[in-house]
TORKOL-295565 format. One record per residue (C-alpha): x, y, z negated; residue number from 0. Coordinates in steps of 0.1 Angstrom, whole numbers, plus 5000, padded with zeros to 4 digits. Example, Ala and Ser with C-alpha at 12.3 -4.5 7.8 and 13.67 -1.06 7.14 Angstrom:
+------+-------+------+-----+
: east : north :   up : num :
+------+-------+------+-----+
: 5123 :  4955 : 4922 :   0 :
: 5137 :  4989 : 4929 :   1 :
+------+-------+------+-----+
END
This chain:
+------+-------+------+-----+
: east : north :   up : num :
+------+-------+------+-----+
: 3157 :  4044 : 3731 :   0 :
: 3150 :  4042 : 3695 :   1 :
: 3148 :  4074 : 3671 :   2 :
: 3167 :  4052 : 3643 :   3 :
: 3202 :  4050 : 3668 :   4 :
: 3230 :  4068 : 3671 :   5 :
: 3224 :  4069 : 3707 :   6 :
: 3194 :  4085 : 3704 :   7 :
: 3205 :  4109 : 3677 :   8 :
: 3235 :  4112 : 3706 :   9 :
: 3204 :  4119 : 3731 :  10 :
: 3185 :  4141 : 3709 :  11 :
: 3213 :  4169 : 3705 :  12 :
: 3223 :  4173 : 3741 :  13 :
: 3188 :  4182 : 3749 :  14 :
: 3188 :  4202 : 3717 :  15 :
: 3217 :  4225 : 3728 :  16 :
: 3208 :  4225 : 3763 :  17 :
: 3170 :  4240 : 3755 :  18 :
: 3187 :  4268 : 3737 :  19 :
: 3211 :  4274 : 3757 :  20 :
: 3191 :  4279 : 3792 :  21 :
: 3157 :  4294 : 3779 :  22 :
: 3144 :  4301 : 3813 :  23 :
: 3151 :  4262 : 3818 :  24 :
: 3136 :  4247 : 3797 :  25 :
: 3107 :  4226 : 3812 :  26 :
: 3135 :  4215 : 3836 :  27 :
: 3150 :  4199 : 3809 :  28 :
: 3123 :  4186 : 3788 :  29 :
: 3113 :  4172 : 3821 :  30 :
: 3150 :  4153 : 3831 :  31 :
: 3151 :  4143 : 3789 :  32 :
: 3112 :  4130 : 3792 :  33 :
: 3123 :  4112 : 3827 :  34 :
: 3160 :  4095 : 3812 :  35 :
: 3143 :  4084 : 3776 :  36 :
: 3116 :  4066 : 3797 :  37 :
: 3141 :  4052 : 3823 :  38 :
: 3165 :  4037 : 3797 :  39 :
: 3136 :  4015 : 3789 :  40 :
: 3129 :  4004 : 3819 :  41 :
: 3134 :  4021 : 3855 :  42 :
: 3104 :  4000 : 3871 :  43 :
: 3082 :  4015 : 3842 :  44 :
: 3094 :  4044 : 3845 :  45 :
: 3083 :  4047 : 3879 :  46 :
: 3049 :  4032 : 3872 :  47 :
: 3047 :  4060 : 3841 :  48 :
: 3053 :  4084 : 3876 :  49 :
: 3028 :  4074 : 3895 :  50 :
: 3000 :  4074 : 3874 :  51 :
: 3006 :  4101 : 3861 :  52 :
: 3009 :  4120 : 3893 :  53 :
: 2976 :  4098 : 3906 :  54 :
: 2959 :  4115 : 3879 :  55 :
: 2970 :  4150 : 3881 :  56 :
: 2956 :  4146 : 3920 :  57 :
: 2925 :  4135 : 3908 :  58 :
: 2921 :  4160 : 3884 :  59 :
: 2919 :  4187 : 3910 :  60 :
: 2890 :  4174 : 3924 :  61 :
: 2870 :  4172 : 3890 :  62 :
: 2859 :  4205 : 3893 :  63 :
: 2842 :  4204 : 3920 :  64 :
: 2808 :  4187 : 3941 :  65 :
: 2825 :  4154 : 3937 :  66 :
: 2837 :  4157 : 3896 :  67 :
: 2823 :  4124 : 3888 :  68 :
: 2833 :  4107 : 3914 :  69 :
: 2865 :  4117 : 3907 :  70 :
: 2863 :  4112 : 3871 :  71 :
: 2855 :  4078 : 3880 :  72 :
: 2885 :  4072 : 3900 :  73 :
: 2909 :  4090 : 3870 :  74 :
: 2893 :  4063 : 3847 :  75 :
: 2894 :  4033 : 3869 :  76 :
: 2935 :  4040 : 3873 :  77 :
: 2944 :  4051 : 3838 :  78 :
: 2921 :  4020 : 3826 :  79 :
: 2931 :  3997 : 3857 :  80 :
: 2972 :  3999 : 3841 :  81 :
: 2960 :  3999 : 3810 :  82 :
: 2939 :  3967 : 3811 :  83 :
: 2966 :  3950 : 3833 :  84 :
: 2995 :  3950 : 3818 :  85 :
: 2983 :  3948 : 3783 :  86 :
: 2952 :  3928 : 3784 :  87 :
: 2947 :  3912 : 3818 :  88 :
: 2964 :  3875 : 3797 :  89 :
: 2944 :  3876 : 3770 :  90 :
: 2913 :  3876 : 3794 :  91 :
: 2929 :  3851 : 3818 :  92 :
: 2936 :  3829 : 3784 :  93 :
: 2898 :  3836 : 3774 :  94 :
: 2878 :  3828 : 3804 :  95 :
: 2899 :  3795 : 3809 :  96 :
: 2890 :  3781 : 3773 :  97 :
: 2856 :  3790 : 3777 :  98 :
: 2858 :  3773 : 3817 :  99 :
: 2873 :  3749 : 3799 : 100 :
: 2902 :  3743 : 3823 : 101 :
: 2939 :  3759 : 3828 : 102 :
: 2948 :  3780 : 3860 : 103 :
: 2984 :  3772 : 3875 : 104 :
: 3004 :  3806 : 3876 : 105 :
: 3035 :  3781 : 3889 : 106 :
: 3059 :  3799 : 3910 : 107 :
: 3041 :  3833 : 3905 : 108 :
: 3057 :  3868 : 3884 : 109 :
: 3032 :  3854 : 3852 : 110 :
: 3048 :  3821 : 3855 : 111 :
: 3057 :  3824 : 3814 : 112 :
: 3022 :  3836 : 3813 : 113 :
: 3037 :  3869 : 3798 : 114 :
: 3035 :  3906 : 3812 : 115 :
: 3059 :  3933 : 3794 : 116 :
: 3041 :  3964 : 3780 : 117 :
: 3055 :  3993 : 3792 : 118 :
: 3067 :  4019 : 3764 : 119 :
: 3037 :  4037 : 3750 : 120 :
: 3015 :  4032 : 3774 : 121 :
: 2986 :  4029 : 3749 : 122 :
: 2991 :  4063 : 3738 : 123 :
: 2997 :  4079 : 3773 : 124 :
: 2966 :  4066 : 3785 : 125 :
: 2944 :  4077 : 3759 : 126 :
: 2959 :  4111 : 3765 : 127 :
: 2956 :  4112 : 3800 : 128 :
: 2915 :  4102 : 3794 : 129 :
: 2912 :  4126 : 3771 : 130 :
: 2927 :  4151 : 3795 : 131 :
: 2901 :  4140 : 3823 : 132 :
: 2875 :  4143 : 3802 : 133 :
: 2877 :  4175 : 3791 : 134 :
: 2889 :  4188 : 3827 : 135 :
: 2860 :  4174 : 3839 : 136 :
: 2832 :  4189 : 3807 : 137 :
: 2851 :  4224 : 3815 : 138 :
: 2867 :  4224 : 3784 : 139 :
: 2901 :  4225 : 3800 : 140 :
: 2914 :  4244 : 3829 : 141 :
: 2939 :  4217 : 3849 : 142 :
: 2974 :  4215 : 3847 : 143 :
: 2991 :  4245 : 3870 : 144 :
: 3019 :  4222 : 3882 : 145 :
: 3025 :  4184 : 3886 : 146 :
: 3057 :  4198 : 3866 : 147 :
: 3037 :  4212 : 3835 : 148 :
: 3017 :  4179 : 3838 : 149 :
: 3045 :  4158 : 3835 : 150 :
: 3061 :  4171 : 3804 : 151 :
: 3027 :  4174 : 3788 : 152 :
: 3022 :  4137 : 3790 : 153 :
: 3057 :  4126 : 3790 : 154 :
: 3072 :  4145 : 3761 : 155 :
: 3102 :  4123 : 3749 : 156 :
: 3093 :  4133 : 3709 : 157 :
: 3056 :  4113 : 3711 : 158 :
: 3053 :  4094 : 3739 : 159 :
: 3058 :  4062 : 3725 : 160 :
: 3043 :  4060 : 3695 : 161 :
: 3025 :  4096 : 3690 : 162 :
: 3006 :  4115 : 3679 : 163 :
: 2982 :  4116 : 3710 : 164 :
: 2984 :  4152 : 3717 : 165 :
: 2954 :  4172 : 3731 : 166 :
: 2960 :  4194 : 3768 : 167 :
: 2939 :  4222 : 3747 : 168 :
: 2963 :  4226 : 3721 : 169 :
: 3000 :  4214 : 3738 : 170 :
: 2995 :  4229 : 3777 : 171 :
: 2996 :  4266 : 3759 : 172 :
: 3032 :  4258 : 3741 : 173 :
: 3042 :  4248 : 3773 : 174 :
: 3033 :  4280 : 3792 : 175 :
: 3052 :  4303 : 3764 : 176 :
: 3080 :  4280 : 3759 : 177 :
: 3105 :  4303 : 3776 : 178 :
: 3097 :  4332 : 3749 : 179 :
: 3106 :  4305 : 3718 : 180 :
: 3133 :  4318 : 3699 : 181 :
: 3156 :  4299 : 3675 : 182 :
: 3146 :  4300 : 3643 : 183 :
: 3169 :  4285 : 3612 : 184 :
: 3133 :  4278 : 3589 : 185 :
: 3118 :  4264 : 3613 : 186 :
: 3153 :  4240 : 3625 : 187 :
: 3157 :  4233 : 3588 : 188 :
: 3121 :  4219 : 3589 : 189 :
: 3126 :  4200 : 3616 : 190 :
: 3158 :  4185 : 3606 : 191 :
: 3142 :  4179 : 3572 : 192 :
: 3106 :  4158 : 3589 : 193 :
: 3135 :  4140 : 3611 : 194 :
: 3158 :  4130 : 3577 : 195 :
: 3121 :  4122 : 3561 : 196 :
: 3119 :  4096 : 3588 : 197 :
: 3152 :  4083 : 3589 : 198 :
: 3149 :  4073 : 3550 : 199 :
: 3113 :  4057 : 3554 : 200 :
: 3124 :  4038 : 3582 : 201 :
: 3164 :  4027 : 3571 : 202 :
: 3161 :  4030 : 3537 : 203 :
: 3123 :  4010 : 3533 : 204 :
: 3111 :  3993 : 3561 : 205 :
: 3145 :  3977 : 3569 : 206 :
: 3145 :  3966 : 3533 : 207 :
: 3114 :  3948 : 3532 : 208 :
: 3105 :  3937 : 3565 : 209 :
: 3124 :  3904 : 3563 : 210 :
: 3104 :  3895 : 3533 : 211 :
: 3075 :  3902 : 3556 : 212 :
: 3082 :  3883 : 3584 : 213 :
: 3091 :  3853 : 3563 : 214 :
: 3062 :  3853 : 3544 : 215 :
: 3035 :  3858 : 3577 : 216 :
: 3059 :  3834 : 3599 : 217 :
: 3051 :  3807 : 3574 : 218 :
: 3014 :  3817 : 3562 : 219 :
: 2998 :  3784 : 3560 : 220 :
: 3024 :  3775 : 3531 : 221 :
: 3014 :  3805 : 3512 : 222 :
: 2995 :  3799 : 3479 : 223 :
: 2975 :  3831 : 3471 : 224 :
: 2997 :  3851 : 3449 : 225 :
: 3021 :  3851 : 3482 : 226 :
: 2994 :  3856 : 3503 : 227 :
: 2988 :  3894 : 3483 : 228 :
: 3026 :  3900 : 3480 : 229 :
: 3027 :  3898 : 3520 : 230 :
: 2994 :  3922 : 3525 : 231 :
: 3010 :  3947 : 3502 : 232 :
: 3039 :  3946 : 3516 : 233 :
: 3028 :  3950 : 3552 : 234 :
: 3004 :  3977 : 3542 : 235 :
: 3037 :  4000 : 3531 : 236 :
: 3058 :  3985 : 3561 : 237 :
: 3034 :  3998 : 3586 : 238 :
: 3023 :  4030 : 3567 : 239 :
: 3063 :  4037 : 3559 : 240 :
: 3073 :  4027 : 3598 : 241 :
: 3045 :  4042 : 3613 : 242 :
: 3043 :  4076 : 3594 : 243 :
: 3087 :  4072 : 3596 : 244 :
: 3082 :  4077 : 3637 : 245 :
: 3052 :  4103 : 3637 : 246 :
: 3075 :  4130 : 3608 : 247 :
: 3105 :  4122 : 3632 : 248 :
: 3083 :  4135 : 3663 : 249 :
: 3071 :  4162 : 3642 : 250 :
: 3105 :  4169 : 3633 : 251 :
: 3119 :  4171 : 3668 : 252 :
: 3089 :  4194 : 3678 : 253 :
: 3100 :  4220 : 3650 : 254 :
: 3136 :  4220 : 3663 : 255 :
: 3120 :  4226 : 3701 : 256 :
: 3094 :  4252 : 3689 : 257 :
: 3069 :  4229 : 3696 : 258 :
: 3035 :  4220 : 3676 : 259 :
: 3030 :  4185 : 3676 : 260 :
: 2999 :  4172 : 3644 : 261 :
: 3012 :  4154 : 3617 : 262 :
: 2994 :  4117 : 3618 : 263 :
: 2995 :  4105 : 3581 : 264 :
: 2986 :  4121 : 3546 : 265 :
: 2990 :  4099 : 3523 : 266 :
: 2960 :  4077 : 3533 : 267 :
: 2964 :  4051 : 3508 : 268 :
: 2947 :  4080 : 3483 : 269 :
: 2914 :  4075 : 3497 : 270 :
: 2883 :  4062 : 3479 : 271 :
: 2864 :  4054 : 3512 : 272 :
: 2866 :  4044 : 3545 : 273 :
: 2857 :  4079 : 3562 : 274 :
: 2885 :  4095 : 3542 : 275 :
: 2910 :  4063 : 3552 : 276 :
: 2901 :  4077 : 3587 : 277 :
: 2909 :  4112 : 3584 : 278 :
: 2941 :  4101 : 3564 : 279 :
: 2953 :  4072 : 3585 : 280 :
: 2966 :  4079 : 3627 : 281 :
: 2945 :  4110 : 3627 : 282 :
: 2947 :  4120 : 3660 : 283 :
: 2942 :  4083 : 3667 : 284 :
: 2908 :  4086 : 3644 : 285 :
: 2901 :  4123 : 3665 : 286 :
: 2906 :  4103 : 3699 : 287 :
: 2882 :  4078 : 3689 : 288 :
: 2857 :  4106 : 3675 : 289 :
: 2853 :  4125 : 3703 : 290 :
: 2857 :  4104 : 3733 : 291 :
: 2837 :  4068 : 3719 : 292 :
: 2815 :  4076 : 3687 : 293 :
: 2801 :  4109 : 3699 : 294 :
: 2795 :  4098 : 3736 : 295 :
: 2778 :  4067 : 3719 : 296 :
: 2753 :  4090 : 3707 : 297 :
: 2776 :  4099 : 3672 : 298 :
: 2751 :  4105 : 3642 : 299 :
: 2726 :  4127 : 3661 : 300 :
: 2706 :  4090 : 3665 : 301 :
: 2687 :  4065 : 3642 : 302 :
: 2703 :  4056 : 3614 : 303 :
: 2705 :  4019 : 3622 : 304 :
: 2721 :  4031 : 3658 : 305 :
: 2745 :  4055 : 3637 : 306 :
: 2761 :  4020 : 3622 : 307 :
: 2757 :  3998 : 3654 : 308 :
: 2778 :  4031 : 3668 : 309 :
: 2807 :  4030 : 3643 : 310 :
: 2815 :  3992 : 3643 : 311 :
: 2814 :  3998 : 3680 : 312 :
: 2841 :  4025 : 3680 : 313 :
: 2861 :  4012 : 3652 : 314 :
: 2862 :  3977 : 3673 : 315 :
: 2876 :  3997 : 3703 : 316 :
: 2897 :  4010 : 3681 : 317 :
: 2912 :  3970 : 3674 : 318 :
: 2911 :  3963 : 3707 : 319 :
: 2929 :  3996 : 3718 : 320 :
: 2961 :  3981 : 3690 : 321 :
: 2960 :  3947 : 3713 : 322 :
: 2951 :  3916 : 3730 : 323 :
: 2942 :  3896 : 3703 : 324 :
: 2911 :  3886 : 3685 : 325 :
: 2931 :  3892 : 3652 : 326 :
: 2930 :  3932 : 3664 : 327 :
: 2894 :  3929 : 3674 : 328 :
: 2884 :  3914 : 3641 : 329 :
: 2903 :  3938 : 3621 : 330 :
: 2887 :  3970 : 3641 : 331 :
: 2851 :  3951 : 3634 : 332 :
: 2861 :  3951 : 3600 : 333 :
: 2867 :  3983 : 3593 : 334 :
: 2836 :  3995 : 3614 : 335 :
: 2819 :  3974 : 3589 : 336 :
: 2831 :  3993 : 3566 : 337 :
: 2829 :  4027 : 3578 : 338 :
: 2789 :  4015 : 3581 : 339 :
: 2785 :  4003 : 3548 : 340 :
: 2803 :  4031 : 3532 : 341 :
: 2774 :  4055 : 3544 : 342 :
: 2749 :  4027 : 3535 : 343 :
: 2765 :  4035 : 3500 : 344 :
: 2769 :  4070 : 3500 : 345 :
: 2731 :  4075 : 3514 : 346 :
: 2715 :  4054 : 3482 : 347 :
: 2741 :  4075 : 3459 : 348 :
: 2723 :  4101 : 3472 : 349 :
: 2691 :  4088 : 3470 : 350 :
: 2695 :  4075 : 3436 : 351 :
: 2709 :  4115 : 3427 : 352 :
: 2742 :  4105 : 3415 : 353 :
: 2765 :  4128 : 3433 : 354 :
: 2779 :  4135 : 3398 : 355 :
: 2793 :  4105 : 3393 : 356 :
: 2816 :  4105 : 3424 : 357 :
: 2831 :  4135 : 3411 : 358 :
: 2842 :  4120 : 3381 : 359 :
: 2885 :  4112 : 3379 : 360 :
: 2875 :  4081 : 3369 : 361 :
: 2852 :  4071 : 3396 : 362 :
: 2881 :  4086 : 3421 : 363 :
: 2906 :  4062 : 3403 : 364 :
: 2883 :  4032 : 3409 : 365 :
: 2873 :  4040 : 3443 : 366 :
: 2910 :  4046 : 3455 : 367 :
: 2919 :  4009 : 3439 : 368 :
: 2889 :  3988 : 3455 : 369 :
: 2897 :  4006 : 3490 : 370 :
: 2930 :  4003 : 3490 : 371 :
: 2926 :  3966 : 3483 : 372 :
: 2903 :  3964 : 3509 : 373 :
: 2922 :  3985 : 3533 : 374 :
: 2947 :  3957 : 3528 : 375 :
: 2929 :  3928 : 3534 : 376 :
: 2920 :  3942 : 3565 : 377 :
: 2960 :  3940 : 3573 : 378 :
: 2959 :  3904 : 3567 : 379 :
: 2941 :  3904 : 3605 : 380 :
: 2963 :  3932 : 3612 : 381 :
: 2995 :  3909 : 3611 : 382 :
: 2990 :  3877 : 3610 : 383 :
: 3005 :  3855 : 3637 : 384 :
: 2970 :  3839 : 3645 : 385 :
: 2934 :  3833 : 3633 : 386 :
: 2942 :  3804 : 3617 : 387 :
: 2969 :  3823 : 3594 : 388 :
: 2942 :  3853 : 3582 : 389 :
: 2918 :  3824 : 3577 : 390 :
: 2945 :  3805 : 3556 : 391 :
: 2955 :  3834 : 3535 : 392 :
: 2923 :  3853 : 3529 : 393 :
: 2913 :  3820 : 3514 : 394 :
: 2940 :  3822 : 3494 : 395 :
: 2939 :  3853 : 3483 : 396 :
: 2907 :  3850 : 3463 : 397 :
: 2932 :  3829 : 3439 : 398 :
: 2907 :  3796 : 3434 : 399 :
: 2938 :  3779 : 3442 : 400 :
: 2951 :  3791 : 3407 : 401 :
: 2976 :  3816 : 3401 : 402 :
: 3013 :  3810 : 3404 : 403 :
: 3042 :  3833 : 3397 : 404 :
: 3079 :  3829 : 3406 : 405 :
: 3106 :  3855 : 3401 : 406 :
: 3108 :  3864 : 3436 : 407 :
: 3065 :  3875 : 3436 : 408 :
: 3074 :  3891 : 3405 : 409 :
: 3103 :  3915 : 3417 : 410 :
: 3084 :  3915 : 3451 : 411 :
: 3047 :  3927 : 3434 : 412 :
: 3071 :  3954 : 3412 : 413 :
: 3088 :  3966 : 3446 : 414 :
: 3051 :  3969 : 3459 : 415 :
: 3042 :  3988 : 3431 : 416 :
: 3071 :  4011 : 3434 : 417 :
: 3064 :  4022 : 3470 : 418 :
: 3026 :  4027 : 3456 : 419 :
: 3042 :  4051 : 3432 : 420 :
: 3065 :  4065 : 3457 : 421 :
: 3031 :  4071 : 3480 : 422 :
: 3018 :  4090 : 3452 : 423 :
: 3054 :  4115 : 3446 : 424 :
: 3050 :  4114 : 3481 : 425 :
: 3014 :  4132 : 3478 : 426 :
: 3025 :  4157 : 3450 : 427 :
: 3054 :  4165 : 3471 : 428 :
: 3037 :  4176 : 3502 : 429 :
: 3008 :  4191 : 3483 : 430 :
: 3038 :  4215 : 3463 : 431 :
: 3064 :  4213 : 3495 : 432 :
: 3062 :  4252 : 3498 : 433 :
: 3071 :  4259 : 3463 : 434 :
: 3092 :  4233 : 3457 : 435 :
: 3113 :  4239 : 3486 : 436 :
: 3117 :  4285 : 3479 : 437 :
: 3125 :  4271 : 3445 : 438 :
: 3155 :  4247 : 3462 : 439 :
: 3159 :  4273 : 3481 : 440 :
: 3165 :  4305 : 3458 : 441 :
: 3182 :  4282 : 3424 : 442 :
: 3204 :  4261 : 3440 : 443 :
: 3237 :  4271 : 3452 : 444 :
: 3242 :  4270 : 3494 : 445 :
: 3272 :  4249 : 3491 : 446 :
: 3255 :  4220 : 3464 : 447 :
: 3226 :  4221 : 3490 : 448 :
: 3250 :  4219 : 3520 : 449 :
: 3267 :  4187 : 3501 : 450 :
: 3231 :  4172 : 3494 : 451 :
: 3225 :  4176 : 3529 : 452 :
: 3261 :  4162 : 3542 : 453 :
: 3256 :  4134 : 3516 : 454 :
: 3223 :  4122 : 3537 : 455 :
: 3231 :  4121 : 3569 : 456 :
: 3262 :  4111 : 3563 : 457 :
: 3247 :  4079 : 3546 : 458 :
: 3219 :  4075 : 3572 : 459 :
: 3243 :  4075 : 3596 : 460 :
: 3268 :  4047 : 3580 : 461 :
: 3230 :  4025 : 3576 : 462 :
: 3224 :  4034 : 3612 : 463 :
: 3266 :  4026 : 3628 : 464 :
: 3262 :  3991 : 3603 : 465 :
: 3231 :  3977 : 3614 : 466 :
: 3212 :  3970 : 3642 : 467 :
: 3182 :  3991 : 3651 : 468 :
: 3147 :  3975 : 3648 : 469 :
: 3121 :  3988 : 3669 : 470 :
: 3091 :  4009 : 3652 : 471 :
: 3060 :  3991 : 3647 : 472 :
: 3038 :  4014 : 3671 : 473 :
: 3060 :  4004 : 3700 : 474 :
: 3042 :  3976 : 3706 : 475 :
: 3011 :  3990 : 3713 : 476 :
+------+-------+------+-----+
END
């Protein structure tokens, strides 16, 4: 069920007025909502979803006690087991044959097409459900009261499929008070506003230039290097607009529930380094990685040369944790070489004593432009249908070929340009939204604001009853 259909908009309001409606019932109906969004997809998934979910709130009863590890073990071993099945277990298969050097027959079998279909989210709800064992088991979390609670914790309909990863810590508490939520119009307005946000990233950009993307990766090895750039910079705002579009949606539907859910994005192509990228770009993603790879590796409280070997190890887990493909891998390697050599740099800037200089706007300016330029070759891996594509345009893009302009890379490198522009109202928006918002508020009439409104939706809606729905990036991971 995607957030951008009228079905789900359809979805969306039923559980709406039923959660005010019946306050005493409302994890009964967060729970039956959770339950039918995941079924739509799939009921077979949606039983799978069930049982490892209530597998692991079994197991985490037992982490507590003589037997913790053991039982830690066995939470790991099925969270990981689904995990590396259904989304990794072909790409292995394919790997071990090439390097055998023959080809197994799956003839006659369920793999027959050598294909396995990934269940909706199930990235995201594994990585919350380790992060949930883990911190059962350190004692930073007391377990789940109820298999109910449990389920609506990991199941909630407004992140699921494509987060934010939530946290048991912060989330299980909302649950426990959610009967005593009252409705507030501030906080619904807010919610309807993060939800219209995403609506008009998602139906208003990313439908708009996604076609040019997929034409230009779908035919890469024709692309001279000009091209080759116009379809990085392009991606880079399709997945940031898509991506961020799905997270402010979920955020959204959490204000209209009363619910606390992180936001994921600010504005991360404004960052002059790799470590800010990071706390910019799929933040609880980035927090995930943090605390449950780079600081179990041994974080930076180790040798400096194990400090880097640690963060091109967690930022490769990181590629490998967006899919089966050496593309992914590549790209995770990349940006943990990256995150490395940016404090290789920052620790001669210190050295050398010229903190000053990174405070100065022009500095900031420069830095911003070279990482975002690196940022987006690093999409090139990212997206590209195969090795042999990135290879192809990444030669390409260092423009030995020569440079060639036509009108469509013109208009296209403008439109990129825009949406850079656009990322940076975007920035001074949110950095002003309290302001700017009382001010809206307090000098413009309720019925212009109420037509403003009315004029939106009524638009997003016509985009959304017109066209067919795309998926959101994220759900393929």
């Amino acid at each position: 069920m995607l957030f951008n259909s009228p079905t789900f908009l359809l979805f969306l309001i039923a559980v709406f007025t039923l959660y005010y409606l019946f306050p005493r019932g409302r994890m009964l109906v967060l729970a039956i909502a959770n339950a039918a969004f995941y079924a739509y997809a799939g009921v077979g998934y949606f039983l799978l979803f069930g049982v490892i979910v209530a597998a692991v709130y079994g197991i985490s009863k037992f982490l507590g006690g003589r037997n913790g590890k053991l039982a830690l073990v066995a939470g790991l071993v099925v969270v990981l087991g689904n995990l590396v099945f259904f989304k990794y277990s072909m790409f292995l298969l394919e790997n071990i044959e090439r390097m055998l050097g023959f080809t197994l027959s799956l003839q006659g079998t369920a793999f027959d097409d050598r294909m396995i279909a990934l269940p909706i989210g199930i990235s995201f709800y594994s990585f919350q459900l380790i992060a949930y064992l883990v911190d059962v088991y350190k004692g930073k979390l007391k377990p789940s009261r109820s298999l109910f609670e449990f389920w609506v914790f990991i199941s909630l309909f407004a992140h699921s499929a494509a987060g934010p990863i939530l946290r048991g810590g912060d989330f299980l508490p909302q649950l426990r008070n959610i009967a005593s939520i009252h409705f507030r119009t501030p906080r619904v307005k807010l919610g309807l506003a993060f939800i219209l946000l995403g609506l008009v990233k998602k139906v208003v950009i990313v439908e708009k230039i996604a076609p040019y993307v997929n034409e230009y990766f779908n035919n890469a090895q024709t692309l001279n290097g000009v091209e080759s750039w116009v379809a990085s910079y392009l991606f880079a705002f399709q997945i940031y607009f898509d991506f961020s579009a799905y997270s402010e949606m979920a955020v959204g539907i959490g204000f209209l529930l009363g619910l606390r859910l992180d936001l994921n994005f600010k504005t991360p192509y404004l960052s002059g380094s790799s470590t800010e990228f990071w706390r910019r770009w799929h933040i609880t993603l980035s927090q995930w990685i943090r605390d449950y790879v780079f600081i179990p590796l041994g974080g930076s409280r180790v040798k400096n040369w194990r400090i880097y070997v640690n963060l091109i190890a967690a930022m490769t887990i990181s590629g490998i944790w967006h899919g089966a493909a050496w593309t992914f891998i590549i790209w995770g390697f990349y940006h943990g070489l990256l995150s490395a050599a940016h404090r290789m740099y920052g620790k001669g800037i210190k050295k050398l004593g010229w903190q000053k200089l990174q405070r100065n706007w022009l500095y900031k300016v420069l830095a911003i432009a070279v990482f975002f330029h690196l940022t987006v070759i690093g999409w090139v891996f990212f997206r590209a249908n195969s090795w042999a594509d990135a290879v192809h345009m990444l030669k390409q893009m260092t423009l030995l070929g020569g440079v060639t302009f036509t009108k469509e890379t013109l208009m296209l490198l403008a439109v990129a340009a825009g949406l850079y522009l656009l990322h940076i109202v975007e920035s001074v928006a949110v950095k002003h939204f309290k302001r700017w918002s009382l001010a809206w508020e307090m000098t413009v009439p309720s019925i212009v604001r109420g037509a403003v409104y009315a004029a939106i939706a009524i638009g997003l809606l016509m985009l959304l009853m017109n066209g067919e729905a795309s998926t959101f990036i994220y759900f393929a991971f």
